[in-house]
N, C-alpha and C positions, 0 to 999 in steps of 0.2 A: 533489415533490422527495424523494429517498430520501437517504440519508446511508451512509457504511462508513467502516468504521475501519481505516486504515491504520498498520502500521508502518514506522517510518521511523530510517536508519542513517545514518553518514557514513561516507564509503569513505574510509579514513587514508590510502592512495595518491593519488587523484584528488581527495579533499575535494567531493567532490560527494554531493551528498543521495540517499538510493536508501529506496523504497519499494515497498510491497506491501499490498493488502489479504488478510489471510489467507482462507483457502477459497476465493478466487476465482480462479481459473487464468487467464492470461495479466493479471493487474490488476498488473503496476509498471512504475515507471519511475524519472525520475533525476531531476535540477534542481543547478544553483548553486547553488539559495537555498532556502528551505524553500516561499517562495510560486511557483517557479517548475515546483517537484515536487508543490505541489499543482493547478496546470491541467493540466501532464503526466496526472497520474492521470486527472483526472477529466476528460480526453479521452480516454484510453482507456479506463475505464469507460463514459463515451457508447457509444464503438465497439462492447465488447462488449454491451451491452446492448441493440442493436440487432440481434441474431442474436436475440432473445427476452430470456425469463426466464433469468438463468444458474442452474445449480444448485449451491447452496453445497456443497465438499464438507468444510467443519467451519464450525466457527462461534468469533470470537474470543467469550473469555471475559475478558482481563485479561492484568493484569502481577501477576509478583510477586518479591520480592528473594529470595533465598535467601543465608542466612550457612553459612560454610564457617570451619572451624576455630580 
């Protein structure tokens, strides 16, 4: 079983959950709910994964806050 880390947003228009595994090209998707954006993904991780090995083109590192003025 492998693992990735996705980012995950709420769209203030539609209020719907939108995510991404970074470096992975074609990895997002959406959901109502936070659980419902998680099977999205990782059905379409299935899918891509199934063409082979993807090749990561970066690699997440993290969050970080940044203060401004």
């Amino acid at each position: 079983m492998r693992k990735f880390t996705a980012i995950i947003e709420r769209c203030p228009d539609t209020g719907l959950y939108v995510g991404y595994v970074p470096g992975l090209p074609g990895a997002h998707s959406q959901g109502q709910t936070i659980d419902e954006l998680n099977a999205n993904l990782a059905e379409v991780i299935e899918l891509l994964l199934q063409d082979g090995e993807p090749e990561l083109e970066s690699e997440f590192v993290g969050t970080q806050t940044v203060q401004v003025g």
